[in-house]
N, C-alpha and C positions, 0 to 999 in steps of 0.2 A: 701438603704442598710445601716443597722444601724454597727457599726463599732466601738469596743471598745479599747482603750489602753491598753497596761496592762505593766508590770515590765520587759516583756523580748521586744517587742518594745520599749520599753523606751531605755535600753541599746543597741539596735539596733543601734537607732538614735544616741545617745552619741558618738559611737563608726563611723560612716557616719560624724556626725558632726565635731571630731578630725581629719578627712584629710580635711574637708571642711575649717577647720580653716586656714592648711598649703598651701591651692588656694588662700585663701585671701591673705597673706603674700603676693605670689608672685605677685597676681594683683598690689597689695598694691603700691609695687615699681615697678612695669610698669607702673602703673597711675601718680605716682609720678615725675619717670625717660622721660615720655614720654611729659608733662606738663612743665616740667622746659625746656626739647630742644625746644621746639617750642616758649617759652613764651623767651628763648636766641637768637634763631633764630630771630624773629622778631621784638621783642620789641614791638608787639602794641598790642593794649586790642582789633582790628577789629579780627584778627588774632586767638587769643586765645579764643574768645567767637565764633566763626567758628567750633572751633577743641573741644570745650565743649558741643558746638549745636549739631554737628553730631553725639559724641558721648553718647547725652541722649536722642535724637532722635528715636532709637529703642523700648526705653523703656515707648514712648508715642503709636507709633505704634503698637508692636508687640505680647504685653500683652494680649490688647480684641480680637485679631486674636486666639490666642491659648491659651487661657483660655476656651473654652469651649471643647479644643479637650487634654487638661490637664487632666480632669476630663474623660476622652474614654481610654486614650493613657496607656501602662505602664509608671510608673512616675520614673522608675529604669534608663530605656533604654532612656528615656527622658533628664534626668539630664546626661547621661554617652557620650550620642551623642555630648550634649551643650558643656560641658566640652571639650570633645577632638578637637568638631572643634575650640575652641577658643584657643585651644591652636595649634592646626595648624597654624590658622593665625596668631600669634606671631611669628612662626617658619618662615612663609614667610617674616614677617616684618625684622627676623634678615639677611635672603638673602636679603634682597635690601637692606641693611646696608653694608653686605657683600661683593656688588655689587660695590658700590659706584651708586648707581639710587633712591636712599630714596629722596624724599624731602613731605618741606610741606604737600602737597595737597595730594600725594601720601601715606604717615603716617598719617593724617587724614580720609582718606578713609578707610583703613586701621580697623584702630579705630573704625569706623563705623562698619564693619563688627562684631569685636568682643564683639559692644555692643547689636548687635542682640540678639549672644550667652546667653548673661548674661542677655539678653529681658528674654528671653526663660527659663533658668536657675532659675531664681529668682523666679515667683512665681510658678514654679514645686518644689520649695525644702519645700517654706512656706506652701506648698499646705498638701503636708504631716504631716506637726507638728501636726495636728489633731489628726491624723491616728496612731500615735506612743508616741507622752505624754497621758499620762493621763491630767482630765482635774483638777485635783488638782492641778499640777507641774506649768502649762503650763505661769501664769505671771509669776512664780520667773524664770521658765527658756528662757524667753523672756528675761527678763532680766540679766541673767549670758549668754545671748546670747551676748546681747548688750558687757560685762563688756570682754569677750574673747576677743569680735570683736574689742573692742576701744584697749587692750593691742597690737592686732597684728597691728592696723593703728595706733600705739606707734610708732611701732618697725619700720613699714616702711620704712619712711621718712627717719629716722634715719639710716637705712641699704642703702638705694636706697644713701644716700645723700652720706656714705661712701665712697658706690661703684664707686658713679661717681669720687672721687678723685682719683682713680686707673683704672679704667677702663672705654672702651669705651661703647656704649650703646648697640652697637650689642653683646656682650658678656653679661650684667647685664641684656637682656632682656631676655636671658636662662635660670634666675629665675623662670621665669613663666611654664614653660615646666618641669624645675623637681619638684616646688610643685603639676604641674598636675599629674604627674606620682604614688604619693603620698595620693591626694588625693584621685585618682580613684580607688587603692585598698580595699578601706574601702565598697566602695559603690558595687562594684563587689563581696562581701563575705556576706553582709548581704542581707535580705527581707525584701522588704516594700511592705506593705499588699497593695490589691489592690481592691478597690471601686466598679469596671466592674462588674457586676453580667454577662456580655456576652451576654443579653438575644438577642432576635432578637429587643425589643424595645427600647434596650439600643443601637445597632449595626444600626439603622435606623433613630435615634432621629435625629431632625431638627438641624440643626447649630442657625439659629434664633431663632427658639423654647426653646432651652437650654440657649442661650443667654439672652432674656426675661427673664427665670424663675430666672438668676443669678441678673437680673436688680429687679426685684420683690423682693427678696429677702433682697437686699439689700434696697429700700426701706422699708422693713417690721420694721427695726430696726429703732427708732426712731432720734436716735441723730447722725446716720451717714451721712445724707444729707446734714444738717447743717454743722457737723465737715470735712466733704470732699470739701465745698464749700472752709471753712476760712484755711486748714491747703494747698489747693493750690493756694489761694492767698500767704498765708506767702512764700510758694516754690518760688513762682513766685519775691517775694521783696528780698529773698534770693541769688536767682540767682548772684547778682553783685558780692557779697562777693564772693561765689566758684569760680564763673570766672576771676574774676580781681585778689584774693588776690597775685595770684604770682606774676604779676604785680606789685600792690601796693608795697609789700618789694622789687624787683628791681629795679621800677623807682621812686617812691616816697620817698623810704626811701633809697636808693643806698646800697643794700641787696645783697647777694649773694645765691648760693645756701644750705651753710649751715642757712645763717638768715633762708631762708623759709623752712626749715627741722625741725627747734627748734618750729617755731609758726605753722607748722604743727603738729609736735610731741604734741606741748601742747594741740592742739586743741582736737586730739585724746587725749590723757588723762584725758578732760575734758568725755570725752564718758566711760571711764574707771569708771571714779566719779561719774557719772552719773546713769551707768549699775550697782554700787553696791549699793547706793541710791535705784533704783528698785528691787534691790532685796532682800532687808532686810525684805519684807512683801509680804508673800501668795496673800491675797487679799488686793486691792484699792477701798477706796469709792470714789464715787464723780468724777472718772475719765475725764468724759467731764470736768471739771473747773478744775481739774489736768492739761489738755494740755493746756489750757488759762493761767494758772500761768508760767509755763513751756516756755510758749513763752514769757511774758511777761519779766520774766529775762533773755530772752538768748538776747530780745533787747538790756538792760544791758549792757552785756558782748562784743558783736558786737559795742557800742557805744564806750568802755576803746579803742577797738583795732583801731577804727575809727582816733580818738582824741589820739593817744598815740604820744609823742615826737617824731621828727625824730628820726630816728637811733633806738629807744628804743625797739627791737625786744623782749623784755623778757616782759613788760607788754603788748605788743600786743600780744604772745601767751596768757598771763593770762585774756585778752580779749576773747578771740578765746576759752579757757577751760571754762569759764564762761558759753557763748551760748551752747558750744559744750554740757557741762554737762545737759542740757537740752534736748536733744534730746533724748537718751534712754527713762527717765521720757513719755515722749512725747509718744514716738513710743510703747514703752511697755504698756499703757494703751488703746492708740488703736489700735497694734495687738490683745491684751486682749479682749477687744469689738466684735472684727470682729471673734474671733476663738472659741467664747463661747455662739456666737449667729448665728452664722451660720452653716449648716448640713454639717458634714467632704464629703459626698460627693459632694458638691456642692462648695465647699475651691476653687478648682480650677480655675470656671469658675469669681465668688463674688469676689476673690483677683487678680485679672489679670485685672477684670473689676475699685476695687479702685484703683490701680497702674495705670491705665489709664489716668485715671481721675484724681487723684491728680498730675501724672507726666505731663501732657497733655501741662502746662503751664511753662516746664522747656525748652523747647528749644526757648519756644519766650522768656522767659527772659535772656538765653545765647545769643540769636541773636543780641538781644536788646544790650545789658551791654555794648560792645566796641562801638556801637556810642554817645549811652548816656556818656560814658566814657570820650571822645573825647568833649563834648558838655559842660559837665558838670565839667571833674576832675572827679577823679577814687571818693577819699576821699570826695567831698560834693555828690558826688554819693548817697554815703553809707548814710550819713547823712540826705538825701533824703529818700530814700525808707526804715531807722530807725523808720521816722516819720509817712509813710506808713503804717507800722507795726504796731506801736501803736492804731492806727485811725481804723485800722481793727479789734484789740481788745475788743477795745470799743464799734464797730459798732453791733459785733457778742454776747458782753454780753444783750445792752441794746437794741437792736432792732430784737432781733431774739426769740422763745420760750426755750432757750436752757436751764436758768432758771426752766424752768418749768418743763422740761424731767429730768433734775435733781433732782428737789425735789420730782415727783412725784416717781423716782426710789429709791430716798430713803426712802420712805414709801412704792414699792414692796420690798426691801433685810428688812424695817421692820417687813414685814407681813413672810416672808418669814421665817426671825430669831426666829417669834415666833412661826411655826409651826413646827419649828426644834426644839425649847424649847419641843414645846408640843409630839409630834412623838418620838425624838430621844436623849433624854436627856445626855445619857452617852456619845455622837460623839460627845458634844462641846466643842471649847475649849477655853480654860481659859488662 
């Protein structure tokens, strides 16, 4: 079922997406507020890459489970169920605060639970971007997506890190429950089209049979195979950095929770810099060797914060914005890829299956980080799988066809420009 965008979907979504911004926020500093007590609590990187693992966990799991029943389900009552129950379980986390019975193992479980939600959550919202931009909009607004999302994981850190100077945790974990209250009204007042034509063969279709045609599909595109192999190894060399860093400014550098609030904050506003970067241009040529450059300097930036003085927390955020400003870049070219070559009905099951796949290799690299840690040192850690990095860049320019999809694509958008020369002369633009 073909399915077109138009200007009042468009505002739809804008309008869904302005409380979705205010969820973030409060996640924002629940992630933040929940990551520093435990990483206080314990002091060890075994610890923290435990309470990382379970909570990305879900998100390897949960995806290719209901990715195919994304695309059956209404995607309203989908996102509004995800929503509340994750904001339940927050509600429960503040009773056993409440209680005095939280501990570790107990708030890691916990965690678990709510990253189910956001399993679930995440690619039902992207599912729909098809469905409601037009498909002119859809990079610049990938990327003023990015450029919101980096200002509110700005604000975060920076609010969360406040809070904790005045308050306990069970109290600043009540953020999350009223930006959910906030966001849910947006999503309850609008319509988002919906895919199901109802038929009896749509109401009978296989679970593996639709799963298949999502794997198919996704093979159909050429350079996704390649770009899903190299962007979950990088996840995977990544990992030490998300897991450790709070770590690293408490025990390496004798940090506090404002240190890692600031090289938090900057990291986020390197995604700020980054999301407007992407969005200063409609269309991107050359995208697949866009994300290769993209990673190649967020090594860079990962390397300043590696190597940065003790104490010196302001060039290890400007470390951290460096990388960070690469990722929009990154992400926006290949959302862009995957939303303009695959069938909006088929979003659901094709993005739940790459979120799989690309996440599939974050929980062994969070498992991994604290003994490696322990093994190694957090810092030659990093310095390690930097190098990783690199070697994987290289591997995937010169020993894979990726080269080739590329230039051959650039000689389709040229056959393509001159039939638009020839066909539609007054739509180009200058």
């Amino acid at each position: 079922m073909e399915l077109t965008a138009s200007g009042h979907t468009f505002k739809s979504y804008l309008f869904f997406w302005g409380g979705q911004l205010f969820s973030l926020l409060g996640s924002s500093i629940i992630q933040f507020v929940i990551v520093w007590w435990i990483a206080e609590a314990t002091e060890s990187p075994i610890y923290v890459s435990i309470a990382f693992f379970l909570g990305s966990l879900p998100m390897v799991i949960i995806p290719p489970i209901v990715g195919v029943f994304i695309d059956r389900w209404n995607r309203k009552v989908t996102i509004a169920i995800a929503d509340s129950l994750q904001a339940f379980i927050t509600f429960l986390i503040i009773l056993m605060f409440l209680n005095n019975v939280a501990n570790i193992w107990l708030v890691m479980t916990m965690n678990f639970f709510r990253g189910i939600c956001q399993a679930i959550h995440f690619p039902t919202v992207n599912a729909i971007i098809p469905i409601m931009i037009p498909k002119k909009h859809l990079s610049r607004m990938n990327a003023i997506n990015y450029l919101f999302t980096g200002i509110i994981r700005v604000i975060g850190p920076v609010v969360a890190a406040t809070l904790l100077a005045f308050f306990l945790i069970e109290q600043i974990l009540w953020a999350d429950i009223f930006t959910f209250i906030i966001a849910i009204v947006p999503l309850l007042l609008i319509t988002i089209p919906s895919i199901n034509d109802n038929s009896e063969k749509t109401k009978k279709g296989s679970y593996l049979k639709d799963y298949k045609e999502g794997i198919n599909i996704l093979k159909s595109v050429k350079s996704f195979l390649i770009l899903i192999v190299f962007i979950s190894i990088i996840n995977l060399l990544n990992m030490p950095f998300t897991t450790l860093i709070s770590l690293f400014v408490l025990i390496n550098h004798s940090g506090g929770a404002t240190d890692f609030a600031l090289v938090s904050a900057l990291l986020q506003a390197g995604i700020v810099i980054g999301a407007i970067i992407a969005s200063t241009k409609k269309h991107w040529k050359h995208r697949e060797l866009i994300i290769l450059w993209s990673v190649f300097i967020g090594i860079g930036g990962y390397l300043i914060t590696t190597l940065a003085p003790t104490g010196n927390f302001l060039l290890m955020g400007i470390g951290a914005l460096i990388h960070a400003s690469m990722i929009p870049i990154a992400n926006t070219m290949f959302l862009t890829i995957l939303q303009t070559k695959v069938p909006p009905e088929s979003q659901g099951r094709v993005f739940s299956i790459v979120i799989s796949i690309a996440a599939a290799v974050t929980p062994l690299g969070m498992i991994i980080s604290g003994p490696l840690a322990e093994l190694f040192g957090i810092r030659l850690l990093f310095i390690i799988v930097l190098l990783l990095q690199f070697v994987s860049i290289m591997v995937t320019w010169f020993f894979t066809n990726l080269k080739n999809i590329i230039h051959s694509e650039s000689e389709d958008e040229l056959i393509e420009k001159q039939e638009e020369v020839n066909l539609r002369p007054e739509q180009i633009e200058l």
